[in-house]
C-alpha positions as CSV (number, residue, x, y, z in Angstrom):
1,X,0.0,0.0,0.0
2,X,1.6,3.4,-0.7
3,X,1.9,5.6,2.1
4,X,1.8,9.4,1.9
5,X,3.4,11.7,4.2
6,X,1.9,11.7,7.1
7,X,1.6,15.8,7.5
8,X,4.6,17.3,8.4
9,X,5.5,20.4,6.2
10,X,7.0,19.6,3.0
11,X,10.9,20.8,4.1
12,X,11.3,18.2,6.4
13,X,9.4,15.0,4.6
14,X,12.1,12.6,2.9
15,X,11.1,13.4,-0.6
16,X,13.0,10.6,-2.0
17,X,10.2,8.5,-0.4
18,X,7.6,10.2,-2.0
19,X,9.5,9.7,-5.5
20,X,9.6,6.0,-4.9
21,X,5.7,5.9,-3.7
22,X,5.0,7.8,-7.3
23,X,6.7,5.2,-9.3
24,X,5.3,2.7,-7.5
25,X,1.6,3.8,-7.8
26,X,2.6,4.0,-11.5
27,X,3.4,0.5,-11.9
28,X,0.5,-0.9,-10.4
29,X,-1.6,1.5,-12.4
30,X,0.0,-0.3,-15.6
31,X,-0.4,-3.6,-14.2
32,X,-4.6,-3.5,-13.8
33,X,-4.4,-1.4,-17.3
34,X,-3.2,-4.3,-19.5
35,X,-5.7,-6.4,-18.0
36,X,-8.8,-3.8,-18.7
37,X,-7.3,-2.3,-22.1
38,X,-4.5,-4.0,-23.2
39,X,-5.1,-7.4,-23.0
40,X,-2.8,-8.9,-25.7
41,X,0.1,-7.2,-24.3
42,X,-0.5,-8.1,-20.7
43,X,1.3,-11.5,-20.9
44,X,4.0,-10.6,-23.2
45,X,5.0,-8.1,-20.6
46,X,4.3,-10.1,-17.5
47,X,6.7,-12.9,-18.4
48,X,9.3,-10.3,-18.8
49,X,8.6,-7.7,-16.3
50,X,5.7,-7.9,-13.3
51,X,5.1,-4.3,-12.9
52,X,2.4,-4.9,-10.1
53,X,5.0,-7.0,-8.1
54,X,7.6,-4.5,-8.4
55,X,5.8,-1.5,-7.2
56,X,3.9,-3.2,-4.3
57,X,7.3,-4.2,-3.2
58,X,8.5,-0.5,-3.5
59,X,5.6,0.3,-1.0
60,X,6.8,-2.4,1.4
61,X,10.1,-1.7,1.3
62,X,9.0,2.2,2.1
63,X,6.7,1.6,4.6
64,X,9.2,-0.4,6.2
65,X,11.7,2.2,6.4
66,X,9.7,5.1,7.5
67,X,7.1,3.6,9.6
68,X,9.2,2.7,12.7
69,X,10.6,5.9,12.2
70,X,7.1,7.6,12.2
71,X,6.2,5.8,15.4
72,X,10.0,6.6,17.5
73,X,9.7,9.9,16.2
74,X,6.5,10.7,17.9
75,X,7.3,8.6,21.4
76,X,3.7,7.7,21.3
77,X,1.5,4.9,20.8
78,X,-2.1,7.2,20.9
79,X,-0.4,9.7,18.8
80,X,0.8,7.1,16.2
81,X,-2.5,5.9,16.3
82,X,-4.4,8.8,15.6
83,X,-2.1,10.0,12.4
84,X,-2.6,6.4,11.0
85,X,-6.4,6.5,11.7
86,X,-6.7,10.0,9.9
87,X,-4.0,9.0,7.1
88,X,-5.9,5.5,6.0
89,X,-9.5,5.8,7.1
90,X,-10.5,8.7,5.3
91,X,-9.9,7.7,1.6
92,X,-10.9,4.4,2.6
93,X,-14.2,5.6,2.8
94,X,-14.1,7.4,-0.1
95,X,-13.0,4.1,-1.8
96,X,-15.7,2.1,-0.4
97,X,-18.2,4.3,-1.5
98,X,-17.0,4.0,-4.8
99,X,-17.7,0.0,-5.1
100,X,-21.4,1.3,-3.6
101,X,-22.1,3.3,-6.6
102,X,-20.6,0.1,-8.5
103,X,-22.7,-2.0,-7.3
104,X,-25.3,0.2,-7.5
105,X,-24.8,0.4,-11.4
106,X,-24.7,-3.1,-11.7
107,X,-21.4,-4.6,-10.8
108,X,-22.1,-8.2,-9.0
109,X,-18.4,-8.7,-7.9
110,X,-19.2,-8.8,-4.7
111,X,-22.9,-9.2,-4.8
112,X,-23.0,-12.7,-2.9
113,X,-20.8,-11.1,0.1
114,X,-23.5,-8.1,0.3
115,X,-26.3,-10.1,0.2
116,X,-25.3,-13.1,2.5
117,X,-22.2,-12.0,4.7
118,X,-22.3,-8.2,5.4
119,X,-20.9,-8.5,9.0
120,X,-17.8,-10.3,8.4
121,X,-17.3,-8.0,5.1
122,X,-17.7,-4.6,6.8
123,X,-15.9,-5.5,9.9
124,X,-13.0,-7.5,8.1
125,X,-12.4,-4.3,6.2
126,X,-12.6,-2.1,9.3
127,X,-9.9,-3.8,10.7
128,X,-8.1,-3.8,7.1
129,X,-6.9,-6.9,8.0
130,X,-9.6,-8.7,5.9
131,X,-7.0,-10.2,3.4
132,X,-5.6,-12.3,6.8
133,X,-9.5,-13.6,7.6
134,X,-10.4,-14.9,4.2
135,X,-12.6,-12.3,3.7
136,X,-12.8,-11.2,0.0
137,X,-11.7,-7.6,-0.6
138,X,-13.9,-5.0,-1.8
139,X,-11.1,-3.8,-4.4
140,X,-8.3,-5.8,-5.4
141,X,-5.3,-4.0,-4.5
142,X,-6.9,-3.4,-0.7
143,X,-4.7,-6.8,0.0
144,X,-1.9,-4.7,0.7
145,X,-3.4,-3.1,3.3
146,X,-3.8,-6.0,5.7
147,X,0.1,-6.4,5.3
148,X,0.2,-2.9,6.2
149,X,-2.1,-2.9,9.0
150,X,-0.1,-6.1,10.5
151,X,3.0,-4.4,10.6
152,X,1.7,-1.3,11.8
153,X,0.5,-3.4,14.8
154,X,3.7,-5.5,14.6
155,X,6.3,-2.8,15.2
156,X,3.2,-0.9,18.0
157,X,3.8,-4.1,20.0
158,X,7.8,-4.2,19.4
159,X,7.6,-0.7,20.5
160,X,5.8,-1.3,23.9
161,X,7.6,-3.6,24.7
162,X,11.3,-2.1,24.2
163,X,12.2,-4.5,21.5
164,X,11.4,-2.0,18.6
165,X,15.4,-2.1,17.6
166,X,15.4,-5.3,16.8
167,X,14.2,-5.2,13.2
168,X,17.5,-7.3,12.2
169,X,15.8,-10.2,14.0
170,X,12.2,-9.7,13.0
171,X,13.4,-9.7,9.4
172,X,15.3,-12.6,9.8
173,X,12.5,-14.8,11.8
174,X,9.9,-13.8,9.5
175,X,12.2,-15.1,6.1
176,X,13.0,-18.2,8.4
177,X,9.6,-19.0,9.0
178,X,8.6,-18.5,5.6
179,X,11.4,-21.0,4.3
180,X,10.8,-23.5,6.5
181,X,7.1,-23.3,6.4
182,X,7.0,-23.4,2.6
183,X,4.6,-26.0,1.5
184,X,3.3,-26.6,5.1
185,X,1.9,-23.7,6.6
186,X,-2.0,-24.0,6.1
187,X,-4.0,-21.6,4.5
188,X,-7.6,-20.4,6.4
189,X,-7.1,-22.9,8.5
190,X,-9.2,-20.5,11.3
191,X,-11.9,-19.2,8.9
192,X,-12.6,-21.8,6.7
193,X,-15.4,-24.4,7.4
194,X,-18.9,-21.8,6.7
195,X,-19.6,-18.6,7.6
196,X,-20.5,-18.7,10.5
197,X,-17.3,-19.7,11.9
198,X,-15.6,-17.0,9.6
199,X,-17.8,-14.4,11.2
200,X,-16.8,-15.7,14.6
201,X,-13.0,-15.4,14.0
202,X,-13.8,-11.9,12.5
203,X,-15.4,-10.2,15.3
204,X,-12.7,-12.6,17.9
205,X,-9.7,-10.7,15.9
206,X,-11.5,-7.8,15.7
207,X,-12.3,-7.9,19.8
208,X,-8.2,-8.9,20.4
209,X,-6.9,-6.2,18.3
210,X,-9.2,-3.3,19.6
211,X,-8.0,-4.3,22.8
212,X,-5.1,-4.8,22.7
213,X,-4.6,-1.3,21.2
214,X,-6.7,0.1,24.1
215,X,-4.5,-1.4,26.6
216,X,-1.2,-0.6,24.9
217,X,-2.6,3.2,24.4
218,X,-4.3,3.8,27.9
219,X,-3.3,1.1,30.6
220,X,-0.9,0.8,33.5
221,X,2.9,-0.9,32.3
222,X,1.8,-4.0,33.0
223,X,-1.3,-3.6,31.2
224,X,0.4,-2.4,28.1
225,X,2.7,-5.2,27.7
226,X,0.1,-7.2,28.0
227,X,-2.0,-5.6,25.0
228,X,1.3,-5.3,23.4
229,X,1.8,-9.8,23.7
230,X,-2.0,-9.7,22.9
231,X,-1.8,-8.4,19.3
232,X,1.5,-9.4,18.8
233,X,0.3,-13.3,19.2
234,X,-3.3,-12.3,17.2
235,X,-1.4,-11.2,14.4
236,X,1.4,-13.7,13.9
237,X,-1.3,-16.0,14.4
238,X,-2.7,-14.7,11.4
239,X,0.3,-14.6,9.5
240,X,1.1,-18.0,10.2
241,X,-2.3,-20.4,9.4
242,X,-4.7,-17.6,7.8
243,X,-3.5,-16.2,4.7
244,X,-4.9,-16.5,1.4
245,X,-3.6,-14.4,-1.0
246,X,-0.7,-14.6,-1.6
247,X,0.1,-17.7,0.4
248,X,1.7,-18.0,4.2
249,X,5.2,-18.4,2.8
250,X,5.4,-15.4,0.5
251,X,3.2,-13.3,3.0
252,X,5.6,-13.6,5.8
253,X,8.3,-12.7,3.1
254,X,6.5,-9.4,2.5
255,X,7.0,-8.8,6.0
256,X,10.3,-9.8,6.6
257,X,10.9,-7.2,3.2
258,X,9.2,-4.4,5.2
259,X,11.4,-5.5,8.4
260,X,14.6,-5.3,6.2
261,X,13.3,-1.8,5.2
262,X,13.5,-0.9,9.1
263,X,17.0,-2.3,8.9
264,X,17.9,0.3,6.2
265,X,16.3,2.9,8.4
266,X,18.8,1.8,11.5
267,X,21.8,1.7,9.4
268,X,20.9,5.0,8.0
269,X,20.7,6.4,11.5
270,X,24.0,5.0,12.3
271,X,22.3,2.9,15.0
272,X,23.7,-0.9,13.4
273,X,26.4,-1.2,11.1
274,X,25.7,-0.8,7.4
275,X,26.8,-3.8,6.1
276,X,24.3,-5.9,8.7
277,X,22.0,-3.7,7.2
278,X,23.2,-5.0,3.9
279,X,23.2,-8.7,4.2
280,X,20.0,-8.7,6.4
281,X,18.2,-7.3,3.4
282,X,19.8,-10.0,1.2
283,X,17.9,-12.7,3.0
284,X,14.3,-11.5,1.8
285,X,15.7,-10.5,-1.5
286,X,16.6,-14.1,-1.7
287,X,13.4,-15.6,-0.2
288,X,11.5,-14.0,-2.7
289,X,13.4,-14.5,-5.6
290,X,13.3,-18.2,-5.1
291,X,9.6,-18.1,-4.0
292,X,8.4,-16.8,-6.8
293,X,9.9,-19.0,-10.0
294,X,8.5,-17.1,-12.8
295,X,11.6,-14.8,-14.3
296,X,8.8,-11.7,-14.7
297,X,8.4,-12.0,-10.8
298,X,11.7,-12.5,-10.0
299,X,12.9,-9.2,-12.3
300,X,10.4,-7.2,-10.9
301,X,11.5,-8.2,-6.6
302,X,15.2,-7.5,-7.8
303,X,14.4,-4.2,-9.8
304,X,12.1,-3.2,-6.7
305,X,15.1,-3.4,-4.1
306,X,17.6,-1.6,-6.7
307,X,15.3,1.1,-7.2
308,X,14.5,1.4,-3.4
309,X,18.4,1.3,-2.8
310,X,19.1,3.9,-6.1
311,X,17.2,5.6,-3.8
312,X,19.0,5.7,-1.1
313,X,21.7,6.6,-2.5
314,X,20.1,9.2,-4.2
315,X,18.2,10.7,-1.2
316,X,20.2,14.0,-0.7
317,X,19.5,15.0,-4.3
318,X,16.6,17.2,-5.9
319,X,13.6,15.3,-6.7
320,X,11.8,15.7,-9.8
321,X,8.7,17.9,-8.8
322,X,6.3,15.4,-11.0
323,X,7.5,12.2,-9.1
324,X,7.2,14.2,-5.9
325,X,4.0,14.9,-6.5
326,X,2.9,11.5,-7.6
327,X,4.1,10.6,-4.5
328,X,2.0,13.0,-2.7
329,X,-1.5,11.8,-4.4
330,X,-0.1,7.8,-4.8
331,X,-2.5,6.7,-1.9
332,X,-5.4,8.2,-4.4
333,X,-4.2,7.0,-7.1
334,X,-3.7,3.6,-5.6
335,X,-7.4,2.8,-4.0
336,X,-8.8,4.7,-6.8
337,X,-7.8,3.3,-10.3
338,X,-9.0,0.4,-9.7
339,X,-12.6,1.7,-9.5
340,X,-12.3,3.5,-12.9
341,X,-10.8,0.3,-14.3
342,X,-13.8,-1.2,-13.6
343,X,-15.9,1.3,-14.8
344,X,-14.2,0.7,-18.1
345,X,-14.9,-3.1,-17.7
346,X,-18.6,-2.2,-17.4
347,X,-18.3,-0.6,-20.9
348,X,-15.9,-2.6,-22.7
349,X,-16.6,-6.5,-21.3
350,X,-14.2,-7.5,-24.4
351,X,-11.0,-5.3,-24.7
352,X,-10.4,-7.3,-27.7
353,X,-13.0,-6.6,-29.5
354,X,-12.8,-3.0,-29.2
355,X,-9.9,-1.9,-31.9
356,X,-6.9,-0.3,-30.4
357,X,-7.3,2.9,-32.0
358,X,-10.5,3.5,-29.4
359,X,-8.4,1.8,-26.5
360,X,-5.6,4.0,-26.2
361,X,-7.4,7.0,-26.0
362,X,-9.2,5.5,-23.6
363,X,-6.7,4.9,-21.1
364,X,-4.9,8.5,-22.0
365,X,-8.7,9.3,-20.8
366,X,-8.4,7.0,-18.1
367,X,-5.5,8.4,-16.8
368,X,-6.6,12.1,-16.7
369,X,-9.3,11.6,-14.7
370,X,-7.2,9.5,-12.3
371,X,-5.0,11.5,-11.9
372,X,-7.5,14.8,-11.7
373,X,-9.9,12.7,-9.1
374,X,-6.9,12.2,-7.2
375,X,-5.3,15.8,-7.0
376,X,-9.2,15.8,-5.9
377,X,-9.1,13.9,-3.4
378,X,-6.0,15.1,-1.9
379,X,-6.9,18.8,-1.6
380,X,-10.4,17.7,0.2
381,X,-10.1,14.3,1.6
382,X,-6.3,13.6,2.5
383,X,-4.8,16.4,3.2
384,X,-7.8,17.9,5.7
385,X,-7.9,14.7,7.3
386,X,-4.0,14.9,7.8
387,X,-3.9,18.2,9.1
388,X,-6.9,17.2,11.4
389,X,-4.7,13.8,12.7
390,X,-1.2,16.0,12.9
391,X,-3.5,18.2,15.5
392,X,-5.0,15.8,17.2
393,X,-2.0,13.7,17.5
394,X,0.4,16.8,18.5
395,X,-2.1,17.5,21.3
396,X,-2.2,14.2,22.3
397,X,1.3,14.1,22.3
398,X,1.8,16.8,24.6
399,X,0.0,15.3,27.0
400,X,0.8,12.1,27.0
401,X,2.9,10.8,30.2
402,X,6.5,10.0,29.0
403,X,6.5,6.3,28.6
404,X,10.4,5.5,28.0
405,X,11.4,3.1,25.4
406,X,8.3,0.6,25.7
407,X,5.9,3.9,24.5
């Protein structure tokens, strides 16, 4: 999932980040094009290049590296919080509402769910980990989001309970566990067997996690640490037996990537040595190289990490302003092309037999709007709903008791 800044004035945000989170929203843009208007190119590409693949793996390796950062910068849990809610939730909505009007005019993607399973769909996405309970999501690329949202709770509970340096290890358990439980870790093995077990491990994960984050947020030391072991175990339970998409072993790669990221961060603070750094990041590289076997996949993973690194390397340079500001509107751009994508779907069932004269002005169409419903979207969704979380989250801040390092 790309991450925008998360409000601070534009002279202190890492603009290098926001480059990367631009380029990335522009590769998954052109994955979910080829499929809705150019169809006959999509696997020519694919077995060359996975474009999707790379840039969700840019926004993991971002996330990873700024995150932590976001969380130790602030010295508070309830201030974290706050900023995350009013940095996700917001456009959330607005994406939701989007599939309403959808489905309104006639999509049935998701008309079974609506009909027979509303609880488990609504609350499964209000937790955004719904990609983790085997419930369906409402737009495709909202999968990312339930990696996110585990590793924002992850590295909450590290940070509670004083262990939030120790990203080295977390990337290297997580790529561990996903080697060794390659081929044997179940999938859904909590939330398969009828719905209404799926709706009971819903609302249970949704019960742990809400307080759990109440404890670690408002409760005594002890309490906290026990919120903090409370979602820790809910979530690497997930992780470990409830995954669908895209499978336990890669899905605990994608967190030991975003772990690795956090390395990066520590060397880059001078706080571990650079080359740890270095040849912890190898290990997920490697994981997910030989996880995925197709070449397409396994260029796009090793172009993702170059670019990430290029960088890095290129951080203290002037960013191009249009890459900066792709960055800035890539969350938009992310939850929202999808929805026009399908739009076109509704229009053009066949890309094929629409002649490509028609098609590519199409998606130059396609593209304008997205990115004028975005710079839309930003000015009255995002960035209000940012300024509102900074002050919340500043106040908050100021008046929360200093916690040491368990926050």
């Amino acid at each position: 999932m790309p991450r925008i800044p998360s409000g601070e004035p534009a002279g202190r945000r890492m603009a290098w980040l926001d480059a990367l989170r631009g380029i990335a929203a522009s590769a998954v843009v052109l994955e979910h094009a080829f499929k809705f208007l150019l169809p006959e190119a999509r696997e020519p590409v694919k077995a060359v290049f996975e474009p999707g693949w790379y840039g969700v793996t840019v926004f993991f390796l971002v996330s990873g590296f700024i995150v932590p950062a976001s969380l130790e910068r602030r010295g508070s849990v309830r201030a974290f919080w706050v900023s995350r809610f009013f940095r996700l939730y917001p456009l959330f909505g607005v994406c939701v509402a989007g599939v309403a009007l959808l489905v309104a005019a006639g999509w049935d993607g998701m008309h079974i769910w609506w009909d027979s399973r509303p609880v488990p769909l609504a609350v499964g996405h209000l937790t955004m980990l719904q990609n983790l309970l085997y419930v369906p999501n409402l737009v495709n690329v909202l999968w990312t989001l339930s990696y996110e949202m585990a590793f924002y709770l992850l590295v909450t509970a590290m940070f509670t309970l004083g262990v939030h340096r120790r990203s080295t290890a977390g990337s290297l358990g997580f790529a561990v566990a996903a080697v060794l439980g390659a081929g044997v870790l179940p999938a859904t093995l909590l939330s398969s067997g009828g719905s209404g077990r799926m709706l009971t491990v819903v609302l249970l994960v949704a019960t742990l996690v809400a307080a759990g984050l109440a404890a670690v947020i408002a409760g005594s030391d002890t309490v906290r640490r026990a919120g903090a072991i409370l979602i820790g175990v809910t979530v690497l339970g997930l992780l470990a037996v409830n995954q669908t998409y895209p499978g336990p072993g890669q899905g605990l790669l994608i967190l030991a990537t975003m772990f690795a990221g956090t390395a990066l961060y520590r060397a880059e603070q001078g706080q571990i040595p650079g080359k740890q750094a270095l040849w912890v990041a190898l290990v997920p590289l490697a994981g997910l190289w030989l996880a995925h076997g197709e070449p397409g996949l396994q260029l796009a993973i090793a172009a993702a990490w170059l670019t990430f690194g290029a960088g890095m390397a290129l951080r203290h340079r002037r960013v191009p302003r249009l890459l900066a500001w792709l960055g800035l509107v890539s969350y938009s751009i992310y939850l929202l092309h999808p929805l026009l994508l399908e739009g076109v779907e509704r229009i053009w069932p066949d890309p094929l037999a629409v002649p490509l004269a028609l098609r590519l002005p199409a998606l130059a169409g396609v593209l304008a709007l997205l990115l004028g419903l975005s710079t839309l979207t930003w000015h009255f969704v995002e960035a209000p709903a940012l300024r509102l979380g900074r002050r919340l989250s500043s106040g908050r801040a100021r008046h929360a008791v200093a916690k040491g390092p368990g926050g």
